[in-house]
N, C-alpha and C positions, 0 to 999 in steps of 0.2 A: 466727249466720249464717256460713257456708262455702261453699267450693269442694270436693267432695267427689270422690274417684276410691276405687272401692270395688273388689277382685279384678281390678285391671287386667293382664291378660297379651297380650303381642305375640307372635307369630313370623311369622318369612320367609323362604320356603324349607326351611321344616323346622328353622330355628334356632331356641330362643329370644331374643328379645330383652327381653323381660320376664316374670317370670313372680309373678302374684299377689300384684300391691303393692295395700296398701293407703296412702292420705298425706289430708290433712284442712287444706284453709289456711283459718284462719279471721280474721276480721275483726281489724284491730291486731296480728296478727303476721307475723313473719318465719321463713319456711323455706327453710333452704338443703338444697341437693341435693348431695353430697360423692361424690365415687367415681373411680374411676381411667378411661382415656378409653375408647370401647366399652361402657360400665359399662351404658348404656342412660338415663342422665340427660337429655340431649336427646329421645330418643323420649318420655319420660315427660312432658316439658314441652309437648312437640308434643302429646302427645293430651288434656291439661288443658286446652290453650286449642282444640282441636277442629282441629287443622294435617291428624293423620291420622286414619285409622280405628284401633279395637282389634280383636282377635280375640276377647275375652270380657273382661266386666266393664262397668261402667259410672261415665260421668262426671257429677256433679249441677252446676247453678251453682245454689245454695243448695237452693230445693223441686223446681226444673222440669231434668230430664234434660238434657245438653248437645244430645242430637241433636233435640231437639224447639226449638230454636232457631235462628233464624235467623241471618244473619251482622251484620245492623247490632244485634240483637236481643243477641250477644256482644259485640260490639264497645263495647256502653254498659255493661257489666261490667268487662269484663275487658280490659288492653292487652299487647300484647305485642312484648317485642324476642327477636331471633332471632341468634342467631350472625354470619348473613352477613345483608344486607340491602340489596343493590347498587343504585344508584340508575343508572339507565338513561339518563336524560332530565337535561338543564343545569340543576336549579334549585338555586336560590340556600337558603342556610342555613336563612332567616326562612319562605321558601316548604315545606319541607319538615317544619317543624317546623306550620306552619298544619294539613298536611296531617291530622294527629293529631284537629286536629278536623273536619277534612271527613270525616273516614273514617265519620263518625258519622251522614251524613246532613244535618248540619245547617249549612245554609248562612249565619247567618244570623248576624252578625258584630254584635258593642256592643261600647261601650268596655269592659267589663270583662274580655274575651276578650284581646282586645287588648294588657290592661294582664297579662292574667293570663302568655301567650307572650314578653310583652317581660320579665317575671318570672323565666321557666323559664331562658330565653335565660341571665337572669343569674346564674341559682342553677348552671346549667350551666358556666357560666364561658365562652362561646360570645357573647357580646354582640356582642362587635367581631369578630365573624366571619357578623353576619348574611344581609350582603351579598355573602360572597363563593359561589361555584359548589360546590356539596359536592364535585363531583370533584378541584378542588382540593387539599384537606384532607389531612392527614396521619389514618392509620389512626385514633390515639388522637380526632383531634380529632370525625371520622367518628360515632365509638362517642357519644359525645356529646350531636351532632348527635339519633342515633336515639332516644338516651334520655329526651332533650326530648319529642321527637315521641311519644314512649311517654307520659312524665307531661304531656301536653295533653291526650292521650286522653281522660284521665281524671276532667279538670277540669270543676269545678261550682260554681253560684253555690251561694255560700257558706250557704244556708238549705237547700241538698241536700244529705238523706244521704242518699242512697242506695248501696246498697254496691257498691264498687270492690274490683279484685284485681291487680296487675300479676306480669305473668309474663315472668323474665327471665334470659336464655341466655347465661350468660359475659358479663356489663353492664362490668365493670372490666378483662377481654383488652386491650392494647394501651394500656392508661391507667396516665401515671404514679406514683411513688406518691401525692402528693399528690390527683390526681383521683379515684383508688381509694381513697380514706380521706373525699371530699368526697363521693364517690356515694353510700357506704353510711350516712354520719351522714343524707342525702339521706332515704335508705330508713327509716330509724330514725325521723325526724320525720313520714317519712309512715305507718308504723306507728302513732304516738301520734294521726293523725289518723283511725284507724279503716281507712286501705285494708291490705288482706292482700296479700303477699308470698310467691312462691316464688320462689329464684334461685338460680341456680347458679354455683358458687364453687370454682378450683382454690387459693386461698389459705385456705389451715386456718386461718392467724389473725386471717384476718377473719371467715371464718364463725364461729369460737367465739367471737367480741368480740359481734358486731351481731344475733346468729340468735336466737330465742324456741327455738327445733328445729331438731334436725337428721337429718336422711334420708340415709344413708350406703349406698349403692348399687352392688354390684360383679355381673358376670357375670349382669344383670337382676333379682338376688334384693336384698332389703332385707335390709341386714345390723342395721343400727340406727335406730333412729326416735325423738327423746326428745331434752330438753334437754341442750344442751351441757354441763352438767356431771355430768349422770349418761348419759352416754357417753365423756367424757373417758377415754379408757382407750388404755394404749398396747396391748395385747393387740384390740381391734377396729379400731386403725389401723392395727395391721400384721398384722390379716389382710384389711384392704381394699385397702392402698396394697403390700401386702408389702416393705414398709422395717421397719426399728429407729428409734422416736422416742425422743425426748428432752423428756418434759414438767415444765412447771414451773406450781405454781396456786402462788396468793398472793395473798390479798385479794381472793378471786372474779375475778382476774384470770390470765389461759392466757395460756400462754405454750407454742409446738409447736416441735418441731425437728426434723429427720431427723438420724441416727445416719450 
């Protein structure tokens, strides 16, 4: 069971912005999207969770076409955080993170719900901020906030599998390092529980630490697609980042540097 995007190409204006990617998430893993900025990483994420249109190719959420679904009808698959995601209106932390499950349609509140949000709230490390106004918040704490409300999305009593995918835009931008090392162990565990992962990551050494795969992304075209260690190569980093790196493995463990 996957997320499939088969020959997806963009342009606009006569540019390309993607051209002829193939990418595959499937259920228990982790895919990171690697590439320098413009690369077309965010477009690609945007047209997996159905944000815009393609100009050719096609997206599956497992058997059924992405466009032959509805919006509450993706929204029980798939969640997604986005780069920006500006909250307009005064609400409070705890409110916003609820929202995750209103998005779904489903009004209809038990304790488990409840216990599962006061949960996220504290895996998030946002407990004691549930009460205050998001506009508040400092940037990091912000990102947080969203990424709560991303994994409530996608929450289910516990004798449901049914499969989940979260899709997610720059998740650790603006977060310490300790919160960016707490996200992705995050991600990790929820991999081992069966939801699939694409995310996008300007830190190379968390992508090569936490990722199943990696999709290395320049000028629209797919440069590399395949585990991190049979892409590990300084000759594809530095024809995608155009730097000189400095790599070190040891123990199945990477180690990246720029030169």
């Amino acid at each position: 069971m996957s997320i499939t995007a088969n020959n997806i190409s963009l342009s606009y204006k006569d540019k390309d912005i993607l051209k002829n990617i193939d990418i595959e998430i499937k259920k228990g893993e982790i895919i990171t999207i690697l590439g320098p900025n413009g690369a077309g990483k965010s477009s690609l994420l945007n047209i997996i969770s159905g944000e815009i249109d393609i100009n050719k190719g096609e997206v599956y959420y497992e058997d059924s076409p992405l466009s032959q679904l509805n919006i509450q009808e993706r929204a029980y698959i798939r969640s997604v955080m986005s780069q920006s995601q500006p909250i307009v209106f005064d609400f409070s932390v705890r409110e916003i993170v609820e929202m995750g499950w209103l998005d779904k349609g489903n009004l209809r509140y038990s304790d488990n719900i409840n216990l599962a949000i006061s949960g996220v709230l504290n895996d998030c490390d946002i407990h004691h901020l549930e009460n205050r106004k998001f506009n508040t918040l400092s940037g990091g704490e912000q990102r947080r906030v969203h990424f709560a409300r991303s994994l409530i999305q996608l929450w289910r009593e516990s004798d449901n599998k049914d499969s989940r995918y979260l899709l997610l835009d720059e998740p650790t931008a603006n977060l310490d390092l300790f919160h960016q090392i707490n996200l992705m162990k995050m991600l990790k565990e929820l991999s081992k529980d069966g939801v699939g992962i694409l995310v996008i990551l300007h830190d190379l050494n968390l992508a090569f630490k936490y990722s199943d795969k990696i999709a290395m992304i320049k000028n629209g075209s797919m440069i590399a697609y395949n585990e991190p260690k049979k892409i590990i190569d300084q000759n594809i980093l530095s024809e995608v980042y155009d730097l000189t790196f400095d790599i070190q493995v040891k123990d199945s463990k990477i180690n990246i540097n720029y030169v």
